[in-house]
NUNU-994828 format. One record per residue (C-alpha): residue in three letters; chain; x, y, z. Coordinates in Angstrom, 1 decimal. Layout:
! residues N
NODE   residu   chaine        X        Y        Z
NODE      ALA        A        X        Y        Z
...
This chain:
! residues 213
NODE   residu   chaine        X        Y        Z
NODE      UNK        A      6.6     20.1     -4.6
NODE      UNK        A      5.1     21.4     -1.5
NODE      UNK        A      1.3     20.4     -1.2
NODE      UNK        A     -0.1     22.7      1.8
NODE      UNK        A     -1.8     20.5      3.4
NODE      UNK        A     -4.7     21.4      5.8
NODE      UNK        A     -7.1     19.2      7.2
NODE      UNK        A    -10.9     19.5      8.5
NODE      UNK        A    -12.3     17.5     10.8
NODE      UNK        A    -13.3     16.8     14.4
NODE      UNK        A    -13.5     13.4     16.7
NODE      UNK        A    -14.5     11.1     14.0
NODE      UNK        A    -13.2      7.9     13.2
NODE      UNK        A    -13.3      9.0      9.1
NODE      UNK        A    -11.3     12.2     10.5
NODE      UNK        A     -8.5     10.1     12.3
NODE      UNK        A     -8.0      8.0      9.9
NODE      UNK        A     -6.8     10.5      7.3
NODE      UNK        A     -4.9     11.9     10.1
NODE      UNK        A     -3.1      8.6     10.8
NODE      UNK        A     -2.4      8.1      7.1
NODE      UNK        A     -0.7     11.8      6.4
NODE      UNK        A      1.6     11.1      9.2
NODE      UNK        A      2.5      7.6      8.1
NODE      UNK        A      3.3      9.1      4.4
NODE      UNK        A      5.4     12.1      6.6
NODE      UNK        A      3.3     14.7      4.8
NODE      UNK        A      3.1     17.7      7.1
NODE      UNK        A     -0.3     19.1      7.2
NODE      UNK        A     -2.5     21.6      9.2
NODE      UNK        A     -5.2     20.9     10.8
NODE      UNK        A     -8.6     23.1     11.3
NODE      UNK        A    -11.4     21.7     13.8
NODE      UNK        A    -15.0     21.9     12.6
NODE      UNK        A    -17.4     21.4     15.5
NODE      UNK        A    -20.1     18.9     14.7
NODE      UNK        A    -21.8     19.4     17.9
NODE      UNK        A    -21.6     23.1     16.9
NODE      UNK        A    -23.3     22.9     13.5
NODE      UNK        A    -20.2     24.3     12.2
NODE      UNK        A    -20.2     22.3      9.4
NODE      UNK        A    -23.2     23.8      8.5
NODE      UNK        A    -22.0     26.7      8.2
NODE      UNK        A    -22.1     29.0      4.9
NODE      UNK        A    -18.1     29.5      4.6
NODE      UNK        A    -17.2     25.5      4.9
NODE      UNK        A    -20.1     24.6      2.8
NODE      UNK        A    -18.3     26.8      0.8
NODE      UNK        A    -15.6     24.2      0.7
NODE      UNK        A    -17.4     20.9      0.7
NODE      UNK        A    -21.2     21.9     -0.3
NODE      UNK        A    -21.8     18.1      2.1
NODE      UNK        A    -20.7     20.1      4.4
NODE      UNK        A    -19.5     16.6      5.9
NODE      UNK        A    -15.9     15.7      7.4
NODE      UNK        A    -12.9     15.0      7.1
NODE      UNK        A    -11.5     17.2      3.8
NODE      UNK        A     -8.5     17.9      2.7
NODE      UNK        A     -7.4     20.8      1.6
NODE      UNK        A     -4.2     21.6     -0.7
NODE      UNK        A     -2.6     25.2     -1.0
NODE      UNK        A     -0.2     25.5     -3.1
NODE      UNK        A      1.9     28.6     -4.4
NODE      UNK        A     -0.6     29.5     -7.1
NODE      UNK        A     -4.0     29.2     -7.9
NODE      UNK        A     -7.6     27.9     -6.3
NODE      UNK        A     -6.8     25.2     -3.8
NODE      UNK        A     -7.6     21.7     -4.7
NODE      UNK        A     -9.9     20.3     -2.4
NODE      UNK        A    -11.3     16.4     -1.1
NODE      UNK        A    -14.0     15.3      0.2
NODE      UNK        A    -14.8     11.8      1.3
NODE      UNK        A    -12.4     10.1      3.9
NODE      UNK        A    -11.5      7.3      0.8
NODE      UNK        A    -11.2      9.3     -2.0
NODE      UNK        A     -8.8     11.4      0.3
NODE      UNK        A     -6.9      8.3      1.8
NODE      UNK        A     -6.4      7.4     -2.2
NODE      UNK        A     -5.0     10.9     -2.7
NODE      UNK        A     -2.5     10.7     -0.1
NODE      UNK        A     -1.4      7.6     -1.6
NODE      UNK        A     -1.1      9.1     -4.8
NODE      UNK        A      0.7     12.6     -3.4
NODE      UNK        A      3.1      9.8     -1.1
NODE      UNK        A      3.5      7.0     -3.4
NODE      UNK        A      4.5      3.9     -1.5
NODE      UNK        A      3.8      5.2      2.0
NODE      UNK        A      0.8      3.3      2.7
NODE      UNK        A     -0.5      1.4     -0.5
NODE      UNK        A      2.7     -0.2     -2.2
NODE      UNK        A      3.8      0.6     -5.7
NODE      UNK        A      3.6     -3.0     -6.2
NODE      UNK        A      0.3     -4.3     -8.4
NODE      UNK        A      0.3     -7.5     -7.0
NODE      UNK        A      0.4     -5.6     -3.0
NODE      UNK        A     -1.3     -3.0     -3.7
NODE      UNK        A     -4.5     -5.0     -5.0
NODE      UNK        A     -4.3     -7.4     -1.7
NODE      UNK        A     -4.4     -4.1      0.6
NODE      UNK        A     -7.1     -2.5     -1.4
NODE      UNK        A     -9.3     -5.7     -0.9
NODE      UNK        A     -8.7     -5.6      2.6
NODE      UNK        A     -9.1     -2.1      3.0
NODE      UNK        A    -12.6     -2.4      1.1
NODE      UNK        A    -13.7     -5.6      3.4
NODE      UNK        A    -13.7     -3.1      6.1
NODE      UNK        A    -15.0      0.0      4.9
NODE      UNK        A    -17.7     -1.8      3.1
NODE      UNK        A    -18.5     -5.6      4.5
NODE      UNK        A    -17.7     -4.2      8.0
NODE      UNK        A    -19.0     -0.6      8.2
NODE      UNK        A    -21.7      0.0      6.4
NODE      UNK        A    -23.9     -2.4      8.3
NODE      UNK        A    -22.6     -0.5     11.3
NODE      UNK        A    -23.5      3.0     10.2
NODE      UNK        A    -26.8      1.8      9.0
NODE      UNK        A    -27.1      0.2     12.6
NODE      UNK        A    -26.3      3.7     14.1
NODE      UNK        A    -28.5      5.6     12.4
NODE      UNK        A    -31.5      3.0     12.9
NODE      UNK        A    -30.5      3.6     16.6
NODE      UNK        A    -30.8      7.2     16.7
NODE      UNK        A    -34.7      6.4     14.6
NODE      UNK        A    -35.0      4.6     18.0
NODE      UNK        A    -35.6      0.9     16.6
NODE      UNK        A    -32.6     -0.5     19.2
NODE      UNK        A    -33.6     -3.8     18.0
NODE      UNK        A    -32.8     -3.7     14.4
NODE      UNK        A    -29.7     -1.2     15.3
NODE      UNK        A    -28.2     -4.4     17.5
NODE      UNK        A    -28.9     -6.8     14.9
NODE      UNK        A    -26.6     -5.0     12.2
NODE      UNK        A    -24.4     -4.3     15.0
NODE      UNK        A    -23.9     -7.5     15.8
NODE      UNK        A    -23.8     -8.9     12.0
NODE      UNK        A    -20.7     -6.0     11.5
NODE      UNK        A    -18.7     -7.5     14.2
NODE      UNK        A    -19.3    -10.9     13.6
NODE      UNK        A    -18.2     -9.8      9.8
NODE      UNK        A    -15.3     -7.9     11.2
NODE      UNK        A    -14.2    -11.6     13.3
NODE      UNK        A    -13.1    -12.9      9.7
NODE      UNK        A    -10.2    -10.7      9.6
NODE      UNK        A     -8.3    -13.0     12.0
NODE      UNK        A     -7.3    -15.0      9.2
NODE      UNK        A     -5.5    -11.7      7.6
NODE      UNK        A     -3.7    -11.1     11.0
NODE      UNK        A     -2.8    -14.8     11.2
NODE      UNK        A     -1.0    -15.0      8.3
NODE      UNK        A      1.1    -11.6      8.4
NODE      UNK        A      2.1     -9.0     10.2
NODE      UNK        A      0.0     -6.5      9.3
NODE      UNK        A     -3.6     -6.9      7.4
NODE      UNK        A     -2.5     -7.2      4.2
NODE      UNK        A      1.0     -9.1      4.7
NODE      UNK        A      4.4     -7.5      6.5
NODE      UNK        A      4.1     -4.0      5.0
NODE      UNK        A      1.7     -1.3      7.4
NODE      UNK        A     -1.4     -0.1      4.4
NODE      UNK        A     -4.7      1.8      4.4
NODE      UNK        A     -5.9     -1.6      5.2
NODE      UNK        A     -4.4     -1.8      8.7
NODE      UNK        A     -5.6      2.5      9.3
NODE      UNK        A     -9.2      1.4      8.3
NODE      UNK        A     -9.5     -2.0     10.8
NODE      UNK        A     -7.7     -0.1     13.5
NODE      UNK        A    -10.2      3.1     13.6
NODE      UNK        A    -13.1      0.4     13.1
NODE      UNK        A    -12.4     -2.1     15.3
NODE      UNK        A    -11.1     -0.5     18.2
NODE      UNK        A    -14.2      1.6     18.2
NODE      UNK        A    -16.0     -1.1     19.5
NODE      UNK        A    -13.9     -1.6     22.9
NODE      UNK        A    -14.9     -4.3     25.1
NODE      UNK        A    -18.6     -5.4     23.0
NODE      UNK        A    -15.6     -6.7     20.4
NODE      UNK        A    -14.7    -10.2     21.2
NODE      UNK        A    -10.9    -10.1     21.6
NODE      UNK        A    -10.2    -12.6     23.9
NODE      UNK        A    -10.9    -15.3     21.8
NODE      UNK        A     -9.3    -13.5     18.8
NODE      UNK        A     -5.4    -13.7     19.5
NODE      UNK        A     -4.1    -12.8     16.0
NODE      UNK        A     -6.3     -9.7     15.8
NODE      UNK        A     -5.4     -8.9     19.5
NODE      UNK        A     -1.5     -9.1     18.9
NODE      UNK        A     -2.3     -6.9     15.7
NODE      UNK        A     -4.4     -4.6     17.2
NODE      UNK        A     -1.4     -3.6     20.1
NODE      UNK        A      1.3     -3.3     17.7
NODE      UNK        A     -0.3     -1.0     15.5
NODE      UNK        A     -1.4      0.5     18.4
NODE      UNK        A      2.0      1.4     19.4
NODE      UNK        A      2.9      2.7     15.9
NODE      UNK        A      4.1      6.5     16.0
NODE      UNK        A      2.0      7.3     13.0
NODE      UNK        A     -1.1      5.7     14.6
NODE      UNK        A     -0.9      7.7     18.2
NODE      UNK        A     -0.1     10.6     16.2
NODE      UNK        A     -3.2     10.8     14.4
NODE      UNK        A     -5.2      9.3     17.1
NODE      UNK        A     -4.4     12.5     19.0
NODE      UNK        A     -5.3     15.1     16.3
NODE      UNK        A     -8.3     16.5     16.8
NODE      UNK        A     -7.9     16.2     20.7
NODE      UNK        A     -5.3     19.2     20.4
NODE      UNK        A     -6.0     22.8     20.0
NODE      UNK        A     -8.2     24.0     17.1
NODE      UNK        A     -5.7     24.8     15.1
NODE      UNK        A     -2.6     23.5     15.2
NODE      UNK        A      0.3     22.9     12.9
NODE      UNK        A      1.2     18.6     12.5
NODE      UNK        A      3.1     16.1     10.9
């Protein structure tokens, strides 16, 4: 069944990561740049499409009837897994629930003090911004033990788990201390090397529009 994919997004680490997971599932998809620093996802037509009018979303096209459409960068990583079973959460239980706890320690225990440090930055309170800042990365540090004892995150098998630390982590560049963290630093450049993983990374640098995957 083909799933016409198209995605929208710009050069977010929420839009990358979906990008990085549709090419490790080998799902081809399009892709449609929405300019933040444009407004244009305030605009009325993709407000028309996610009423947030936030990225990424997914969009899927298929031969008949209204497009199916998701918002929300996890509920649309947990569709891909569902439209590409086995490409990036494993079909089985006993995996699957190890990735999806380490995929949830770093969209929740690691980012969410980081966005709520962003936005206090942008309030201009630098002080308290730091503070979360610094408690995210120090949170984010734990996950040497997961890149200690496996290849990847959540064992030998590349997951959602590995896509979410790579986008968050990385982000940081130099203010994350790698030097002293060897596992996560031996993780960090295989997955960077990963075709699926510089394929998505590049995404939303291309053209606007561009056909992917």
């Amino acid at each position: 069944m083909s799933h016409g994919l198209r995605l929208w997004g710009d050069q977010t680490g929420n839009c990358v990561r979906v990008a990085i997971a549709l090419h490790e599932a080998g799902l081809p998809f399009e892709t449609r740049r929405i300019s933040l620093a444009n407004a244009e996802h305030q605009s009325a037509d993709f407000r028309a499409l996610n009423p947030m009018g936030k990225v990424p979303v997914l969009e899927e096209r298929g031969a008949c009837g209204a497009p199916r459409v998701t918002a929300q960068t996890n509920a649309i990583l947990l569709r891909i897994s569902a439209i590409a079973p086995g490409a990036v959460v494993p079909t089985s239980a006993t995996a699957a629930s190890i990735v999806m706890a380490r995929y949830f320690f770093f969209v929740t225990d690691v980012i969410a003090p980081s966005h709520a440090g962003f936005w206090l930055a942008r309030q201009g309170d630098s002080a308290a911004a730091e503070k979360l800042q610094a408690l995210s990365r120090a949170t984010a540090e734990l996950a040497e033990t997961f890149a200690a004892n496996g290849t990847f995150m959540a064992g030998d098998t590349f997951s959602l788990a590995d896509i979410a630390a790579f986008t968050i982590l990385t982000s940081w560049g130099s203010a994350f201390p790698w030097q002293r963290l060897p596992a996560l630093s031996e993780w960090r450049d295989r997955v960077a090397s990963r075709s699926s993983v510089m394929a998505g990374s590049r995404v939303f640098y291309q053209d606007d529009t561009a056909r992917t995957g």
